[in-house]
C-alpha positions as CSV (number, residue, x, y, z in Angstrom):
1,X,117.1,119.7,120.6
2,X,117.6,119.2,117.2
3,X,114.1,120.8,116.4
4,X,114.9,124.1,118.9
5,X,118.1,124.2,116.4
6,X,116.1,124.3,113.0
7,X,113.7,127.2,114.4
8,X,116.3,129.1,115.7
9,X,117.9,128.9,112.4
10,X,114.6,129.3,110.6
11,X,113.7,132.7,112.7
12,X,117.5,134.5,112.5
13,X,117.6,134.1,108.6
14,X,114.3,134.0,108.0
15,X,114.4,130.8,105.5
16,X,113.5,127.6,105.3
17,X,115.4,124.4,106.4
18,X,115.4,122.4,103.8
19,X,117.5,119.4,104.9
20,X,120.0,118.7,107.5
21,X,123.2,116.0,108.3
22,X,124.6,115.0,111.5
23,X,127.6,113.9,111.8
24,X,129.8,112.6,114.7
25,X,132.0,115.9,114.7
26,X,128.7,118.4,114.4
27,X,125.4,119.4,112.1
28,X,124.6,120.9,108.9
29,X,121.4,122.8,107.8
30,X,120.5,123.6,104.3
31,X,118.5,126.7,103.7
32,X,115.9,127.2,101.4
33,X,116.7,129.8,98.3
34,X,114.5,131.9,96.0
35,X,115.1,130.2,92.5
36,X,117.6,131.9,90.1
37,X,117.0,130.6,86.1
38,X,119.9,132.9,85.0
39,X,122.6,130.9,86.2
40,X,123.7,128.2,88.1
41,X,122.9,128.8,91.9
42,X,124.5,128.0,94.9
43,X,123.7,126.3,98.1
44,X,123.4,127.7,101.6
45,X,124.0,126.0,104.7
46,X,124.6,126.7,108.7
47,X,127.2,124.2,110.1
48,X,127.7,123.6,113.7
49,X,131.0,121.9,115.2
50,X,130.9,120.2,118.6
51,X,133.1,121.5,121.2
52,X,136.9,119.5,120.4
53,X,135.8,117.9,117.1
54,X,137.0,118.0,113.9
55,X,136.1,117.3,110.3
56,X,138.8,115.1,108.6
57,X,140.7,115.9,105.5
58,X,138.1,116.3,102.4
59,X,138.3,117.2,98.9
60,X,136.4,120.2,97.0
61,X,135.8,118.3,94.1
62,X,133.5,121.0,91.5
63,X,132.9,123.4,94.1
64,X,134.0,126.2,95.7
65,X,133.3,127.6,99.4
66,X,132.7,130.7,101.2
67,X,132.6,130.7,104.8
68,X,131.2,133.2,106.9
69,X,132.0,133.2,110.7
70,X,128.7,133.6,112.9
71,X,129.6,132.7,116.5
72,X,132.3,130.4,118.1
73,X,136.0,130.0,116.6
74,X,137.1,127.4,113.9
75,X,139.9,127.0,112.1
76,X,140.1,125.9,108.7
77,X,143.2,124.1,107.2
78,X,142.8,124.4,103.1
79,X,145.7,123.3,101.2
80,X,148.5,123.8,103.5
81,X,147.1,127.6,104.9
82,X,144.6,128.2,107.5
83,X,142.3,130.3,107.8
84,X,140.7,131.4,111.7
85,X,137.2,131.7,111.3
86,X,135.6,133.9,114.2
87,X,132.2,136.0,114.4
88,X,132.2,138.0,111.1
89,X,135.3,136.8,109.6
90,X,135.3,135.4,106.1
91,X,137.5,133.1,104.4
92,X,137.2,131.1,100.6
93,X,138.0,127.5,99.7
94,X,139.1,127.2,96.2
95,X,137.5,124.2,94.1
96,X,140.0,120.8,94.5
97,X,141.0,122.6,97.9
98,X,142.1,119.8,100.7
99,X,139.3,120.9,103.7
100,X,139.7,120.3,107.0
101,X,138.5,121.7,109.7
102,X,138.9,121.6,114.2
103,X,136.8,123.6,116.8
104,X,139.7,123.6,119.7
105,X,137.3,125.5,122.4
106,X,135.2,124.2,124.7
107,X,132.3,125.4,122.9
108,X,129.8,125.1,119.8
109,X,130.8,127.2,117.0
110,X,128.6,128.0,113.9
111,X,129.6,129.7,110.3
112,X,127.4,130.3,107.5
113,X,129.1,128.3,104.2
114,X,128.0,129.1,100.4
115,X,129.0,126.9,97.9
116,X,128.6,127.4,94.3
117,X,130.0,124.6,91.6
118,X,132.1,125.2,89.4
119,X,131.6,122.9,87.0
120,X,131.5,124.6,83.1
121,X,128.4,124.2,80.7
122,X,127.2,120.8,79.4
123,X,127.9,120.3,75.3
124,X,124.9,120.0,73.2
125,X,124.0,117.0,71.5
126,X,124.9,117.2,67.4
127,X,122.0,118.4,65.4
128,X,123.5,114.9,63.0
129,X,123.3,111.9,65.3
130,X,123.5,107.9,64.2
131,X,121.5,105.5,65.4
132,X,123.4,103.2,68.2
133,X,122.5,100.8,71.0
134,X,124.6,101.5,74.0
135,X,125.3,97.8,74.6
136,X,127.0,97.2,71.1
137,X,129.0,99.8,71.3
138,X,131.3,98.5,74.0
139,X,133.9,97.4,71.9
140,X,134.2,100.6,70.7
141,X,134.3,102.9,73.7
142,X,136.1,101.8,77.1
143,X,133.4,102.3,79.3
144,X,135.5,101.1,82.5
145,X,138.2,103.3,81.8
146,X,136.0,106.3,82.1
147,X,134.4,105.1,85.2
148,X,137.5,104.6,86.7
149,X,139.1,107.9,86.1
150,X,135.6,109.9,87.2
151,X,134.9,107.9,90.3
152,X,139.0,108.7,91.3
153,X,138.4,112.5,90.5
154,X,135.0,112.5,92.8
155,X,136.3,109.5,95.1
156,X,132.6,108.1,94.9
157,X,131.2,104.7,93.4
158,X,130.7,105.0,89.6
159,X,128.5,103.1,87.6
160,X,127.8,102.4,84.2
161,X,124.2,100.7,83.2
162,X,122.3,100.2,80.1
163,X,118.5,100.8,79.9
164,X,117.6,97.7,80.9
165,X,119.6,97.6,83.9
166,X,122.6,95.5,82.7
167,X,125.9,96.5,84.4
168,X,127.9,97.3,81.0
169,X,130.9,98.4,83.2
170,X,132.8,97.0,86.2
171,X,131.7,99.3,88.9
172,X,134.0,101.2,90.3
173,X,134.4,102.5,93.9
174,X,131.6,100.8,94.6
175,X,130.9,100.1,98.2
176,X,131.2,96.1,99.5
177,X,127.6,96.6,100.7
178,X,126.2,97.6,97.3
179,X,128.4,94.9,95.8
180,X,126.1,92.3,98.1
181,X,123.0,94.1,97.1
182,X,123.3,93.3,93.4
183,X,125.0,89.4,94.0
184,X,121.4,89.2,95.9
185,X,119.3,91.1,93.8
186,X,117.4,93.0,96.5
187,X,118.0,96.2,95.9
188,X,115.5,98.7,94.1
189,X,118.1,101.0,92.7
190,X,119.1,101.1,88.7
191,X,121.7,98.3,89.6
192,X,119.2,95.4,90.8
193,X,118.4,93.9,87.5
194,X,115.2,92.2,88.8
195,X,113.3,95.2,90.7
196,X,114.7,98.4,88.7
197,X,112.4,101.8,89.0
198,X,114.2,104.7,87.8
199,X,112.4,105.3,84.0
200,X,113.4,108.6,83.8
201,X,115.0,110.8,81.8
202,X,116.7,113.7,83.7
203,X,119.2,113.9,86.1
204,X,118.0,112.6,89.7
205,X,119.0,112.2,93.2
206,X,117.9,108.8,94.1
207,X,117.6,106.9,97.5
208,X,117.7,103.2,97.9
209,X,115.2,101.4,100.4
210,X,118.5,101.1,102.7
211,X,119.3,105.1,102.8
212,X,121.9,104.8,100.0
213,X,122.0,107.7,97.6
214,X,123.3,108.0,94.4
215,X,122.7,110.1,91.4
216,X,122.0,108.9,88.2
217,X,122.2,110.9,84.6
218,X,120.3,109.5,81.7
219,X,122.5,108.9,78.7
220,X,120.3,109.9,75.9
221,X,121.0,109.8,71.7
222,X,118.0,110.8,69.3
223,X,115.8,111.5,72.2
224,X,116.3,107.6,72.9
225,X,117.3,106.5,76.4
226,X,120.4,104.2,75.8
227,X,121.7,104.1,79.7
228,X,122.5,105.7,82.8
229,X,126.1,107.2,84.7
230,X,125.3,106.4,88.1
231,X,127.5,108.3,91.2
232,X,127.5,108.7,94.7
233,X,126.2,105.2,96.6
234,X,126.9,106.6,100.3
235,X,124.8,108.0,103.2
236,X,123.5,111.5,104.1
237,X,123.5,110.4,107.6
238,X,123.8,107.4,110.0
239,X,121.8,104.6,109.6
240,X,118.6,104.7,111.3
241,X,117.3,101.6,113.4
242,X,114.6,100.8,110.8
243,X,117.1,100.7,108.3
244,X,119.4,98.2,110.0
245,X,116.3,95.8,110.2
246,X,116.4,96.3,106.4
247,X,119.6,94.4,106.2
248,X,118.0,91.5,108.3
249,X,115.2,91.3,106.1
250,X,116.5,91.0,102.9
251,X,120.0,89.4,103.7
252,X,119.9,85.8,104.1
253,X,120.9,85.4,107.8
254,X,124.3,83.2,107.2
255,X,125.3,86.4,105.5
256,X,123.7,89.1,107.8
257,X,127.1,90.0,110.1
258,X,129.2,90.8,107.4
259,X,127.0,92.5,105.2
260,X,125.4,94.3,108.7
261,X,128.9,95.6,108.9
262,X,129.7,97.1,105.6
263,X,126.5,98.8,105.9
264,X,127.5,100.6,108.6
265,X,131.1,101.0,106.8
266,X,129.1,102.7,104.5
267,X,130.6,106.6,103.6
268,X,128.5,109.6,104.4
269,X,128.8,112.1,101.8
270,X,128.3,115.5,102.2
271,X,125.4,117.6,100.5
272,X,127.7,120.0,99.3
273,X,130.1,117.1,97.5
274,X,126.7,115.4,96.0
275,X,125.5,118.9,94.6
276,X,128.9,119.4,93.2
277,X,129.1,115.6,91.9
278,X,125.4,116.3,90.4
279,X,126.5,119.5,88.5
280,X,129.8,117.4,87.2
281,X,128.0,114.3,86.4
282,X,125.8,116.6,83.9
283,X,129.1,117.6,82.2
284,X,130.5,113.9,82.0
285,X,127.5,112.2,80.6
286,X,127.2,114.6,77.5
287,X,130.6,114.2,77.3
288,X,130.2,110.7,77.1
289,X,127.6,111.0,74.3
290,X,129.5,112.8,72.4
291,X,132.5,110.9,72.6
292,X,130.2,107.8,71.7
293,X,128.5,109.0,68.9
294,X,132.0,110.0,67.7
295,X,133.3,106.6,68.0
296,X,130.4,105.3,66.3
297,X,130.8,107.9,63.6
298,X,134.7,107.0,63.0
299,X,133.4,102.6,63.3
300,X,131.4,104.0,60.4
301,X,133.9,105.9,58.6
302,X,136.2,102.7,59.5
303,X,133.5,99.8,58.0
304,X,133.1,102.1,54.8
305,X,137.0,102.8,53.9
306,X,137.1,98.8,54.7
307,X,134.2,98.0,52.3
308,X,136.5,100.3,49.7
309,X,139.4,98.8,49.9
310,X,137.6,95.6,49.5
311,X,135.7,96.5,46.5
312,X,139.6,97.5,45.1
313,X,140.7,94.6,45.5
314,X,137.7,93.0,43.8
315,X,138.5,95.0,41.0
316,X,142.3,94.5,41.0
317,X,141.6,90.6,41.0
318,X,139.0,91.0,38.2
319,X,141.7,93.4,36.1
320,X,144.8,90.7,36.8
321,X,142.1,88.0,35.6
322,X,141.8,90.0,32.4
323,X,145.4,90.6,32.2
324,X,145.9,86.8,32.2
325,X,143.1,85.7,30.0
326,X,145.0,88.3,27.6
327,X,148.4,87.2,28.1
328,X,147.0,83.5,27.1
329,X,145.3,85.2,24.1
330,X,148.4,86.3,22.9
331,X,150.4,83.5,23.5
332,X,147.8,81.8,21.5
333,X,148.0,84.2,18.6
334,X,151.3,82.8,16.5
335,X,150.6,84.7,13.3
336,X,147.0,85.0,13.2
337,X,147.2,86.1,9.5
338,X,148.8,83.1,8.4
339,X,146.4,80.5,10.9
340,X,143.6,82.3,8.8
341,X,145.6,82.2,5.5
342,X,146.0,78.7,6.3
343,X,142.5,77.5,7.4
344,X,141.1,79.3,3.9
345,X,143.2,77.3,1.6
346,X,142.1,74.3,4.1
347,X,138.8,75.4,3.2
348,X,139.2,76.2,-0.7
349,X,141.1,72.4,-1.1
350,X,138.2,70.5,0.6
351,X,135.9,71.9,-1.8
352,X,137.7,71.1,-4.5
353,X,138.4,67.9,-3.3
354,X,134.8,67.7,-2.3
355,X,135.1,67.0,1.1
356,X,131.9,69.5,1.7
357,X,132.2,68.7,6.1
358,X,135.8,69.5,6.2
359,X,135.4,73.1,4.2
360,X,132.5,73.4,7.0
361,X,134.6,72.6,10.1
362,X,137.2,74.6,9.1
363,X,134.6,77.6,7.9
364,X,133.4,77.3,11.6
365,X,136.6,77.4,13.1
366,X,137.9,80.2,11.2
367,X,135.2,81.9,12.2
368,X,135.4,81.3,16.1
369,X,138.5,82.4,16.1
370,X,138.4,85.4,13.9
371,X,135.9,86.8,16.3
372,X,137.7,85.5,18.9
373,X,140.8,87.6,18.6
374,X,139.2,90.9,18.6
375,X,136.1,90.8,20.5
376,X,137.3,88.9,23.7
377,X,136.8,91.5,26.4
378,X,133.8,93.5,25.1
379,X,130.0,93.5,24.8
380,X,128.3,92.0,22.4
381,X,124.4,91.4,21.1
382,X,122.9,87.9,22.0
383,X,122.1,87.9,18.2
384,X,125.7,88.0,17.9
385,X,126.8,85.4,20.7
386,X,124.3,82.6,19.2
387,X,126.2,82.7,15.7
388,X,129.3,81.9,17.8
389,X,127.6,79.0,19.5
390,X,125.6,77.4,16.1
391,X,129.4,77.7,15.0
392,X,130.7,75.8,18.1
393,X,127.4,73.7,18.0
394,X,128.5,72.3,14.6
395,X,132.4,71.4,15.4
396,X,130.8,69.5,18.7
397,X,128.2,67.7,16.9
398,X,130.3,66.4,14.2
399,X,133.2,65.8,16.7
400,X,131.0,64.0,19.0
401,X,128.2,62.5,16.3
402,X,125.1,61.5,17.5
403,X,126.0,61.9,21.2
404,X,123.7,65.1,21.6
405,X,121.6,67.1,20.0
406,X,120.5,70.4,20.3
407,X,118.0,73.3,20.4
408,X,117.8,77.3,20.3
409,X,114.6,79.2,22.0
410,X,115.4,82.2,21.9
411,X,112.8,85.6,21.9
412,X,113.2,88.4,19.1
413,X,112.9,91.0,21.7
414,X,116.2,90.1,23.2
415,X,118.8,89.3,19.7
416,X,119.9,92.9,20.9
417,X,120.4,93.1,24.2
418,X,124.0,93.4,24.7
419,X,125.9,90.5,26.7
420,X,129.8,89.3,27.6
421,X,131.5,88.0,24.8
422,X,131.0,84.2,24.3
423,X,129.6,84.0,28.0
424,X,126.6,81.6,27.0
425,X,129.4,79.7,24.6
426,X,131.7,79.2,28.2
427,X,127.8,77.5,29.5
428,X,127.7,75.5,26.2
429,X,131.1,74.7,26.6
430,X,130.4,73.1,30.3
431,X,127.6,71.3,29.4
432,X,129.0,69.5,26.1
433,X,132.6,68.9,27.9
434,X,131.3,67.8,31.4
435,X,127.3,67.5,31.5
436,X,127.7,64.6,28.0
437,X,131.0,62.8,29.4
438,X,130.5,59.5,29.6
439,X,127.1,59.5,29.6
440,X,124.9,56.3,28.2
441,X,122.1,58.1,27.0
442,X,121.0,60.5,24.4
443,X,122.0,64.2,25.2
444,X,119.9,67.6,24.6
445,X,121.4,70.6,25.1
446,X,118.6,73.9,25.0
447,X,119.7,77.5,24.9
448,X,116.8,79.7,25.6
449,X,116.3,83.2,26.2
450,X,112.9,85.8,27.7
451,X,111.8,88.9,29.0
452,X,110.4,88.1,32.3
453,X,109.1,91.7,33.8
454,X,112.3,93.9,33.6
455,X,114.8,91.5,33.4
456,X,116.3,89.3,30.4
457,X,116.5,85.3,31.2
458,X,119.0,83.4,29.2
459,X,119.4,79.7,30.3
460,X,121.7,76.7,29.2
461,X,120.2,73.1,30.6
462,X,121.7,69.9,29.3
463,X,120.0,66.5,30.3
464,X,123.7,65.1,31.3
465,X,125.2,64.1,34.4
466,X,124.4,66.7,36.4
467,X,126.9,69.0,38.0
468,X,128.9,67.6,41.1
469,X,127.8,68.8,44.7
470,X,131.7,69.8,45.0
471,X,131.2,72.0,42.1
472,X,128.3,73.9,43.5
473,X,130.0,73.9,47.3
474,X,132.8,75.6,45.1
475,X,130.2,78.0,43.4
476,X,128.8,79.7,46.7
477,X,132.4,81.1,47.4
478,X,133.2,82.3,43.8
479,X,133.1,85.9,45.1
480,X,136.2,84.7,47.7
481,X,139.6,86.4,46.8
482,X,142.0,83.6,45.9
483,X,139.2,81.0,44.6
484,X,140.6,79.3,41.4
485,X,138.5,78.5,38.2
486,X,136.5,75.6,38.9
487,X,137.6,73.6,35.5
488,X,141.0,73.9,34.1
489,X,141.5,74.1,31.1
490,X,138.3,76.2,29.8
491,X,136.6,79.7,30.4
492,X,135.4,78.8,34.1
493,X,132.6,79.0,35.9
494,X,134.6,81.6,37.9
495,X,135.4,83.5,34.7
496,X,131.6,83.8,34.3
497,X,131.2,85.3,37.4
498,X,133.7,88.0,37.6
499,X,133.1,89.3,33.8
500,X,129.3,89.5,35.2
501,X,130.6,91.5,38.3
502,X,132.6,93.5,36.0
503,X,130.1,94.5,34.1
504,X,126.6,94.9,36.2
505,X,127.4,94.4,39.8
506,X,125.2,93.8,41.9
507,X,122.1,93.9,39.3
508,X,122.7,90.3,37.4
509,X,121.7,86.9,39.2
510,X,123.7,83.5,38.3
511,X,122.9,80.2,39.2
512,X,123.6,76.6,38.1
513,X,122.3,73.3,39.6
514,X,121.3,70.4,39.2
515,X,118.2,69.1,37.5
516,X,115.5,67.0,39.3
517,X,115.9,64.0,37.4
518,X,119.5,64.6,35.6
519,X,120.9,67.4,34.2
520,X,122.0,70.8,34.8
521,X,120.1,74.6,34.7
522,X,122.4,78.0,34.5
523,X,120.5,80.8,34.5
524,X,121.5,84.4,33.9
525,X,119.7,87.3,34.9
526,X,120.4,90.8,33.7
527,X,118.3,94.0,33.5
528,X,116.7,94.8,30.3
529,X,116.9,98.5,30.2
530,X,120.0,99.0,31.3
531,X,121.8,97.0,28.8
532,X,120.1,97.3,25.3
């Protein structure tokens, strides 16, 4: 019968049946069309109603409908009107139009409908696009929220999958019988994780080994496939016997009566709502690129303004660091001019008096602090920072007699190589103050200094007591806001740090540890050319 119907068709408009439906309340038969490249093109199709049946209420969701009538009467409720529909009689459904339509005669009644979509152009993809991996960018993008809101415009399961076949959003719409189909893993659809086959890249119609189609659009970034946007997951047409055996076969049998029953639950969708859902699905998945790469663009944006205001506060820390060493300068600076008036005459009286160590001391001191005053937050030569340590070198020695001794090593090449002021004296400081406390043995300090390839070397190492494990657990977070100077009382190991920030960022290297034996090792690296 069904055949005499598809050559009867066939012969009158002479084209070719390409597919067909049946449904309980009649048939529809899709004609073949020559291709048009210029535009979007419409479908064809001859539906039949039975005698006293009726389609349902259904939605035109992206397409609109013109009927033509070609034998029989039907009438068509769209949106509150209706429209009769006899032999040569024509009548239009609008896109979003609520359908229905009844055959109240006792006999078979046929009318041509042609249905274009209506969905507008896809965008294109920006010329500039950033690298992203669909699955990290869920925290960025609500995936579920736009599967929610497109499988309630198209009232059709909608999916959202990653390349790999991992759900990345709740499913929604979905029918109970696909739901059982991915808890079992038996499908062979984009959402079984285990036996996934769809590797393409353009839109597709595709249909499950149980009848089920759905359409899936490739989401695709730099010519990379990142996912899928999966629609549809209903029948064309009742289930054929073969296909309930299906169930039987891959179900475990405890389960097989339920699941059996919402597979036949499952919807039938119409060829005309799956074209239309095709065309729209298009639309959404560029959309969805787009609004992904945006959202990976602003992240971007977001991580960048971030790093900024994170590098300000770096340097607002390091400026209120200076403003405080300064403030203690000052405080420390009662009448310079008479301290240095003072320490002369010192000076002058102990050689007279011929106390030759004393007039040295004091020489040294005045010294120290003469440079003190009005070099302390500038550059200086190393040539320049090891008169300042020979002079500190000689107050310790004589302070502390015998307890240490020391050494300079220092290359030629480097004596003019700019540095921070007194930064190796803050390191000579450490060593003398902490690295010789209490210590039972003789000390040796060494200040040494290299080229080694492009970068200048300057090293303190004592032979004391080695620097505390606390101290160096302190040292990784020096960079942390809010970390304190790790002695009071003198320059700081954190002071080092920062006025090395300050001035070279990221192109210096500090370290201290301890020595094998005992002892400790700083180490400064800074570039050569870029501070001579």
């Amino acid at each position: 019968m069904v055949s005499d119907i598809r050559r009867q068709i066939e012969k009158k408009f002479a084209l070719k049946v390409i597919d067909e439906q049946r449904y309980s309340w009649g048939e529809i038969y899709w004609l073949q069309l020559d291709p048009d490249l210029r535009r979007k093109q419409g479908s064809v199709s001859i539906v039949i109603v039975y005698p006293g049946n009726e389609q349902k209420i259904h939605t035109h969701p992206g397409y609109e409908e013109i009927i033509l009538g070609l034998e029989g009467e039907t009438i068509h409720s769209c949106n509150g009107r209706e429209i009769v529909l006899s032999k040569g009689k024509v009548g239009y459904i609008s896109a979003g139009s609520q359908h229905a339509i009844i055959n109240c005669t006792g006999n078979p009644a046929r009318f041509m409908s042609i249905v274009y979509p209506t969905v507008p152009n896809a965008f294109k993809e920006p010329h500039e696009t950033v690298d992203i991996d669909l699955e990290e960018i869920t925290h960025l993008v609500n995936l579920g929220a736009i599967a929610e809101k497109f499988a309630l415009s198209v009232g059709l399961g909608v999916t959202i999958v990653s390349h790999e076949a991992r759900i990345l959003a709740e499913p929604k719409n979905l029918p109970q019988f696909c739901g059982f189909c991915i808890q079992q893993k038996c499908g062979d659809c984009i959402l079984s994780i285990v036996n996934c086959n769809n590797e393409g890249k353009q839109l597709a119609v595709f249909r499950c080994r149980f009848g089920i189609y759905s359409i899936q659009s490739p989401i695709i970034i730099n010519e990379r496939l990142l996912g899928y946007l999966g629609c549809g997951y209903g029948r064309l047409a009742l289930p054929k016997e073969e296909e309930e055996q299906m169930v039987n076969l891959y179900f475990p049998s405890r389960d097989t009566a339920v699941i059996l029953k919402s597979y036949l639950d499952l919807k039938i969708i119409n060829r005309n709502h799956l074209q239309s859902v095709a065309e729209t699905l298009s639309l959404v998945s560029a959309s969805l690129v787009h609004l992904i790469i945006n959202s990976v663009r602003e992240n971007q944006i977001n991580i960048y303004k971030l790093s900024l205001a994170k590098e300000k506060h770096r340097l607002t820390e390091l400026e209120n660091s200076l403003n405080l060493a300064r403030l203690n300068l000052l405080e420390s600076q009662v009448n310079p001019h008479f301290l240095f008036n003072t320490l002369n005459t010192i000076v002058q009286s102990s050689i007279m008096e011929g106390a030759t160590t004393a007039a040295s001391l004091t020489y040294a001191l005045s010294n120290i602090l003469r440079r003190s005053l009005s070099r302390a937050d500038s550059l200086i030569t190393v040539e320049e920072e090891l008169v300042y340590i020979k002079d500190y070198l000689l107050i310790q020695k004589t302070r502390f007699f015998n307890r240490f001794e020391a050494e300079i090593n220092v290359a030629p090449e480097i004596m003019q190589t700019k540095i921070p002021f007194m930064i190796l004296v803050a390191l000579v400081e450490n060593a003398i103050a902490h690295g010789f406390k209490n210590i039972r043995w003789q000390g040796k300090l060494t200040v040494s200094g290299n080229i080694e390839g492009s970068s200048v070397v300057l090293e303190v190492i004592d032979n004391g007591s080695g620097i505390p494990m606390p101290v160096i657990e302190q040292l990784k977070s020096l960079r942390k806001p809010g970390v304190n100077g790790l002695y009071q009382g003198g320059i700081g190991l954190k002071n080092i740090m920062k006025r090395l920030d300050y001035y070279y960022g990221e192109k210096h290297s500090f370290t201290i540890g301890p020595l094998a034996d005992h002892g400790t090792k700083a180490t400064i690296k800074l570039p050569f050319l870029d501070i001579i």
